[in-house]
N, C-alpha and C positions, 0 to 999 in steps of 0.2 A: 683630701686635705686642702687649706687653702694655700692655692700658692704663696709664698713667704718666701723670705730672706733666712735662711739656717746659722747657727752658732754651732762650732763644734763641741760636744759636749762629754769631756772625758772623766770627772769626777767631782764630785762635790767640793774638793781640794782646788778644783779650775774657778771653781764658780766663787770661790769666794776671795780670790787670787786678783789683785790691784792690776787693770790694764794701763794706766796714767794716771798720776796725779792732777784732783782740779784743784784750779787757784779760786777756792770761794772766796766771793764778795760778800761777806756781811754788814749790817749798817752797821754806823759809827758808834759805836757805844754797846752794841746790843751783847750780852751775854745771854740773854735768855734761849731755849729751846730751839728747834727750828721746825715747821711743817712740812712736808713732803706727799708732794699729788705723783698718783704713779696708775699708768697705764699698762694694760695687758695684754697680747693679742694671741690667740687661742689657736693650736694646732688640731690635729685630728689622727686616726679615726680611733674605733671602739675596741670592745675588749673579747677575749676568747670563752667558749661556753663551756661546759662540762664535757668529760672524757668523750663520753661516746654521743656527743650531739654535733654536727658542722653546723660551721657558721655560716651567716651571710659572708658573701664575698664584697672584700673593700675594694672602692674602687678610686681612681683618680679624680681630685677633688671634691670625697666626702667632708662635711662639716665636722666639725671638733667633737670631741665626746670626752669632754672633761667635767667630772661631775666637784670638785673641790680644788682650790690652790691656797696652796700657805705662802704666805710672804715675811719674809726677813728681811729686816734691817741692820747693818752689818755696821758696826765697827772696830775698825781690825778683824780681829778673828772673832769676835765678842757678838751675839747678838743683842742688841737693843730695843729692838720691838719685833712682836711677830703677830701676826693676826689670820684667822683661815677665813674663806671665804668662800658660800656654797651657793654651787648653781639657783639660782632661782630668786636668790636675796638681792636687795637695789644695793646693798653695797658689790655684789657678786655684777652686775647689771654697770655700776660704776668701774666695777677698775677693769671692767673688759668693754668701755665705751671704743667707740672710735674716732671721738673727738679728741684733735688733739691736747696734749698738757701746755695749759697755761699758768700765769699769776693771775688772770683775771675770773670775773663772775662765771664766766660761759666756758670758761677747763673742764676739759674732757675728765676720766680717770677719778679715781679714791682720794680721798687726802687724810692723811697721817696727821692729827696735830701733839705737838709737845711731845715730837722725838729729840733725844738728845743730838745737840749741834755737833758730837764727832762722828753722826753717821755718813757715812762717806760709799756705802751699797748697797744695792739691793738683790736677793736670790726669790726665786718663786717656783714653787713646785707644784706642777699640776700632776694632779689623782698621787696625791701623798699615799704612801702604804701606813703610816704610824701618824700618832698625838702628833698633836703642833709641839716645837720644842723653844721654850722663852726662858729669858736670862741665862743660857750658858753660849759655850762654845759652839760653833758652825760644826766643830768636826762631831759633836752628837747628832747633829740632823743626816752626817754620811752614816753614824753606828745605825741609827734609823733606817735608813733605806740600803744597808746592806741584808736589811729583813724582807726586802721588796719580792713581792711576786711577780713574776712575769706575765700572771694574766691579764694584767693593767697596765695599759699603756703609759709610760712616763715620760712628761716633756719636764723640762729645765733650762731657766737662764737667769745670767746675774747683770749688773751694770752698774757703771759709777752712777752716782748721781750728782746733776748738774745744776746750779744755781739758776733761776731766773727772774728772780724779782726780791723784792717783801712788799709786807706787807701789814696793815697795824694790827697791833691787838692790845692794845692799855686805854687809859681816859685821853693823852693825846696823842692825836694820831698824827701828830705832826714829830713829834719826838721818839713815840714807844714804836719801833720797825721788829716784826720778825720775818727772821730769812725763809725763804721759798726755794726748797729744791725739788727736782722731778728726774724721774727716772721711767723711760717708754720704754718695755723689751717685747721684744716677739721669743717666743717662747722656740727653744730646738729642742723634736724626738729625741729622746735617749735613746730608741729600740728601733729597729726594724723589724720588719712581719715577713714571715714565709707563708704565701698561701699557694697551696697545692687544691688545685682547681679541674683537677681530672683528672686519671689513672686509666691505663691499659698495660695490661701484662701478660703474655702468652708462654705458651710452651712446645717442647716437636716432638710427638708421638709417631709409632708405628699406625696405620690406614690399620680398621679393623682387620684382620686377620692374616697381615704382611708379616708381622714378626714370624708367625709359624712356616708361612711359605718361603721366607729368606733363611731361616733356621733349615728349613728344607734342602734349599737349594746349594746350601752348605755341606751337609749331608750328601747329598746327589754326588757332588764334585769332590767331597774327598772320596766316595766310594769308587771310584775310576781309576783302574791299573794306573795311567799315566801322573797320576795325585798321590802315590804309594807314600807313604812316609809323611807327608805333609800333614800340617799341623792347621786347628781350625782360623788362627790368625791368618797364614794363608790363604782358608777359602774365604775369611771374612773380604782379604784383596781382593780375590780374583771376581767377588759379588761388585764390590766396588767399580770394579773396572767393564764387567760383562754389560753387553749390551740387555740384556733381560732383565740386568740388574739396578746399579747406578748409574751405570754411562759416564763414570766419571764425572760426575756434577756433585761440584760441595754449594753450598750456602753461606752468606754471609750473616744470617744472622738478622738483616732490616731489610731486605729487600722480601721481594712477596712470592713465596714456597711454591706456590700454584704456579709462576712463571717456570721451574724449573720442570721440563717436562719427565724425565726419569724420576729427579727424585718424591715431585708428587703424585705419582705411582702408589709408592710406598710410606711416605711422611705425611702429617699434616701437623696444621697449627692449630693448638687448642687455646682457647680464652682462657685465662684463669684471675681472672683482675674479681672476680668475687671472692675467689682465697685471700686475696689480701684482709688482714683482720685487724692489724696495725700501723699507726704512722707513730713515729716518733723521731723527736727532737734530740738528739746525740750533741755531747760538748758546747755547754754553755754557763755562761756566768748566772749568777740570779742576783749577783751586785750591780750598784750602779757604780762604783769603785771599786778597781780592780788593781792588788798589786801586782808587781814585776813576774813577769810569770818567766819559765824556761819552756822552752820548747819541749823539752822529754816530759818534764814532770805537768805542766799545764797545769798549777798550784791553785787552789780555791775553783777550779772549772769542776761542771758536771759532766763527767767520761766515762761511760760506761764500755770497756774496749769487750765484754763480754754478755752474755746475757744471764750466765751462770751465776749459780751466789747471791738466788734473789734479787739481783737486778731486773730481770724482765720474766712474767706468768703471762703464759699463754692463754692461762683460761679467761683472764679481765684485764690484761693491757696493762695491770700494775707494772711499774717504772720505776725501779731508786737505782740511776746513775751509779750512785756511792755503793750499792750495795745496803744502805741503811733508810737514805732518806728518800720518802715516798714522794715525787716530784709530777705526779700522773695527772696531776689537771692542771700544767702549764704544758708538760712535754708529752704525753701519749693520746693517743686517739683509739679506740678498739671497737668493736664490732662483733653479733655472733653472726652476723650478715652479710652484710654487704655495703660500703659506702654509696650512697648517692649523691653525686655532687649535682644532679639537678643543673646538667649544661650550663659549670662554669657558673651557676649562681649561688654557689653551698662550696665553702672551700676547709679542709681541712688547715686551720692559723695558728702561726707559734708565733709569738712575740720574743724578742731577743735583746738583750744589751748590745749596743754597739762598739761601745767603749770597749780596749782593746783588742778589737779587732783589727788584726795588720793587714787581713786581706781575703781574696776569698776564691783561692786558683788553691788546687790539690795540697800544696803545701803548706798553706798558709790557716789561722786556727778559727776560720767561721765555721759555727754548728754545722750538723751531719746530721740528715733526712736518713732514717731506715724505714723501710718496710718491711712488716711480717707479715710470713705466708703460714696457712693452713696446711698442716701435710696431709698425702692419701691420693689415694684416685684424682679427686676433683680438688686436689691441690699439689702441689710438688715434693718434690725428694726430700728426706729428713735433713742431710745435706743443703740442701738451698731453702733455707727459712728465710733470708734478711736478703734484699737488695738495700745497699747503701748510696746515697748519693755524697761522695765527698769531695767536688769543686765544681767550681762555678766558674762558667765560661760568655765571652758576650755572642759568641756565634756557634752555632750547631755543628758538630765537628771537631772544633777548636779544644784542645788542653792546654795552653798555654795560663789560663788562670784570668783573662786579661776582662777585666769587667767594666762597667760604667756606674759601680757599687761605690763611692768611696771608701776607704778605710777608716773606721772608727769614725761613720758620720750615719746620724738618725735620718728616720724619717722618711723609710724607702719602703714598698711593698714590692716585696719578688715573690712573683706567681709564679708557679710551676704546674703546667698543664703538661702531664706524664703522656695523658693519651692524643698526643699529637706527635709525638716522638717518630721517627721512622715512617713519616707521611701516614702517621695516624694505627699504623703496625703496633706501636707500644714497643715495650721492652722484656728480651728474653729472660727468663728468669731458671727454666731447669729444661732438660733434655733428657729423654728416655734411656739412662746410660748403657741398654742393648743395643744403640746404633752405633754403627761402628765409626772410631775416633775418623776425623778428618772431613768428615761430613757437611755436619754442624758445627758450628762454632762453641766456646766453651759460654755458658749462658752467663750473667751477671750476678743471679743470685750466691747466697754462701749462706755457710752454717752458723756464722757469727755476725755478730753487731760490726766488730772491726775486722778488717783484712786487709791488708795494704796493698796486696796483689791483684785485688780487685777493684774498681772504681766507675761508678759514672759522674762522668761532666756533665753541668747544666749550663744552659746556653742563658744568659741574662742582656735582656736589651729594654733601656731605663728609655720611657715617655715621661714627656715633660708632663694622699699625700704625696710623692714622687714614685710615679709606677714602672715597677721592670717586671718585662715578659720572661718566661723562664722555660726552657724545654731541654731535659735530658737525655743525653747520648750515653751511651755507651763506649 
C-alpha cells in the first residue's frame, strides 16, 4: 500500500458526522450554485480468490487495487450529488490526480459544477459493494454496504469542504462570482487482511513397533512376584521411569524429540501439515457499521462456536457461521490436498472489518483463524480436528494480548507464517493417546471450532499497506 496518512474509520454514521464548522466566503451577491474540485488518493492492496484457490501474497507497499469510487456530496445528512467513477475513465484519471486542488486553470482533481451551495461534505467510497445511491439520505449508502462482502477490500473517508476562491460564470465576469470549494482526502482501509503464508503441523507417534514392545514390557513387569497386585497404571510408571524405558524424560512439546535421548527410542514426530484441509475465518462482522455489541452475545458477528448444525462439511469447506448463511468464499479455504503456499508467495487472505474491533489479545473480539484436520492414519484423532488461533501477541511467547495492531483501525496486513513456529517445528496438533500421560504435552488441536481451554497466541510485529509479521505459539 502506499504509505499515507490514515483516518480512523468506524461507520458510515463517522463519515458523515461534522468535524468543524467552515466559515464560507461567498461573493457578495451570489445566491447561485457552487462548484467543487475534489481530489482522491488511492489505497491498496487486492482482493481474495475462490474457496480453494491461494492468493498471491500482499506485500508492503503494493499499489492500490480499486477498480470504482462513489462520491457524495453531503448536506447534513442529505445527499446532494453523487457520481461513480471507474478505473480507467479521465474523469476516474482526474479526481485521483495528484496535482494539488486549486481555483485555478492548472487544479489537480474532478470538478463538480452546480452543486447546491449547502454542500458542506464530501464521502467517497472505493470498490462500493451496491448502486450508487442519489437524492436520499447518507444513512442508505450504510443500509448499502451493510450488504458488503468481504472479499473486496474497502477504503473510506469523508471531509468538510473548504472554500478557496470563485470564480465567473454569467456574461460579466466582473459581477457574476461562483464559489469554489475543495475537498482532498486520502482514502483509510476499513479491513485488515490476515494472510497466513505457511503452515507446519506435526504429531508424536509410537517408532514403528515400540508400542508392542512397551506394551510388553508392561506385561514382563507386572508378571514378577514382587508387582503382585499391581495394576497396569503402575507399570505404565515404572516404563516411565525405567532406564530401558523413558528414563524419565518428558517433552515440551517445541523443542526437538530427537534431542531427547530415551524418549527418541520409542516416539517420533510425524508431519502432518498435508491433513490440514481447512482455514477458516471464525467471528466477524460483514458490516462496515457495526452496532453496540455485548460481549456474551457478539450481536450481528459471524460465530460459529461449533462446527455442528451445518456450520462446517468436511467434504468441501462449506462454512455458515450462523448455521444458515453460506459465507465460504470470504471465510473458508479447503482443499482434497494439500495447501501450497509456494515459500511464502501464495498465502491463504481473509479480509476483515475493522470497525469494532477493541483489540486483539485472547480476550478481546478480533476474528479467530481455525484449522481443520483430516482424520485417520495420515491425519489426527477424531478429537483433534480444529486448531484455533485465538490472540494475538506482538512477541513469540508473549499472552498478554499486547500488539502493534491498533484497535478499530484499517489497513494493516498480519501474516502468519505457521511453519516457522517452534524454530520452524510447527505446531502440535494430536498425540498417540497410547503414550502414557506426562510425557508429551497435551497437543493444541480439539474437536471443536471453539474451546476456551485451549488457545494459541500469535506473535504480531507491524513493519513500517502497513505490514505485521505473525507467528503462532502455543
Amino acid at each position: 500500500m502506499k504509505v499515507m496518512k490514515y483516518f480512523a474509520v468506524a461507520s458510515l454514521a463517522l463519515f458523515a458526522a461534522c468535524n468543524n464548522e467552515e466559515n464560507l466566503v461567498v461573493p457578495e451577491g451570489a445566491n447561485q450554485p457552487v462548484d467543487v474540485m475534489m481530489s482522491v488518493a488511492l489505497p491498496g492492496p487486492g482482493t481474495r480468490a475462490a474457496m480453494g484457490d491461494l492468493q498471491n501474497t500482499a506485500n508492503n507497499g503494493d499499489p492500490a487495487t480499486v477498480e470504482k469510487l462513489h462520491v457524495y456530496l453531503l448536506k447534513g445528512d442529505d445527499i446532494v450529488f453523487a457520481k461513480e467513477f471507474t478505473k480507467g475513465s479521465d474523469d476516474f484519471t482526474k479526481l485521483t490526480s495528484s496535482t494539488a486542488v486549486g481555483a485555478g486553470e492548472a487544479t489537480g482533481g474532478y470538478k463538480f459544477l452546480n452543486v447546491d451551495k449547502g454542500a458542506t461534505k464530501a464521502l467517497v467510497i472505493a470498490n462500493p459493494q451496491g448502486a450508487l445511491v442519489e437524492n436520499k439520505p447518507v444513512s442508505d449508502v450504510s443500509k448499502q454496504l451493510l450488504k458488503a462482502k468481504i472479499n473486496e477490500v474497502i477504503y473510506a473517508g469523508s471531509k468538510e469542504l473548504t472554500t478557496v476562491g470563485a470564480e465567473s460564470y454569467g456574461v460579466d465576469p466582473q459581477q457574476d462570482k461562483r464559489t469554489v470549494k475543495k475537498a482532498e482526502l486520502t482514502l483509510a482501509a476499513s479491513m485488515n487482511r490476515f494472510q497466513v503464508t505457511g503452515t507446519k503441523f506435526i504429531k508424536v507417534t509410537w517408532k514403528d513397533g515400540k508400542k508392542a514392545e512397551a506394551e510388553q514390557w508392561c506385561k514382563t513387569w507386572l508378571g514378577k512376584a514382587e508387582n503382585n497386585g499391581k495394576t497396569s497404571a503402575d507399570a505404565w510408571t515404572a516404563f516411565k521411569a525405567a532406564a530401558d524405558g523413558f528414563n524419565n524424560e518428558v517433552w515440551d512439546g517445541k523443542s526437538d524429540l530427537s534431542k531427547k535421548a530415551a524418549l527418541s527410542k520409542w516416539l517420533q514426530v510425524v508431519d502432518v501439515t498435508s491433513a490440514n484441509q481447512g482455514i477458516l475465518m471464525n467471528r466477524f462482522s460483514r458490516t462496515l457499521s457495526i452496532p453496540a455489541l455485548t460481549v456474551e452475545e457478539e450481536a450481528n458477528w459471524f460465530w460459529a462456536k461449533t462446527y455442528a448444525g451445518d456450520r462446517y462439511d468436511f467434504t468441501n469447506g462449506t462454512f455458515k457461521p450462523d448455521g444458515k448463511t453460506d459465507l465460504s468464499d470470504v471465510s473458508s479455504y479447503f482443499t482434497a490436498t494439500a495447501f501450497d503456499f509456494g515459500a511464502g508467495k501464495k498465502a491463504a487472505a481473509f479480509n476483515f472489518f475493522s470497525n469494532g474491533i477493541t483489540g486483539y489479545g485472547k480476550t478481546n473480539n478480533a476474528p479467530k483463524l481455525a484449522f481443520v484436520f483430516k482424520t485417520g492414519d495420515a491425519g489426527v484423532s477424531v478429537d483433534r480436528r480444529f486448531v484455533v488461533i485465538s490472540g494475538y501477541a506482538k512477541t513469540e511467547g508473549a499472552t498478554d494480548g499486547t500488539t502493534d495492531v491498533p484497535a478499530g483501525k484499517g489497513g494493516y496486513l498480519i501474516n502468519l507464517n505457521l511453519s516457522a513456529l517452534n524454530n520452524g517445528q510447527g505446531i502440535l496438533v494430536d498425540t498417540d493417546p497410547t503414550i502414557p500421560e506426562g510425557v508429551t504435552p497435551e497437543p493444541g488441536g480439539q474437536e471443536d471450532l471453539e474451546d476456551e481451554n485451549v488457545n494459541v497466541i500469535v506473535r504480531v510485529q507491524v513493519q513500517a499497506w502497513t505490514a505485521v509479521n505473525v507467528f503462532p505459539i502455543l
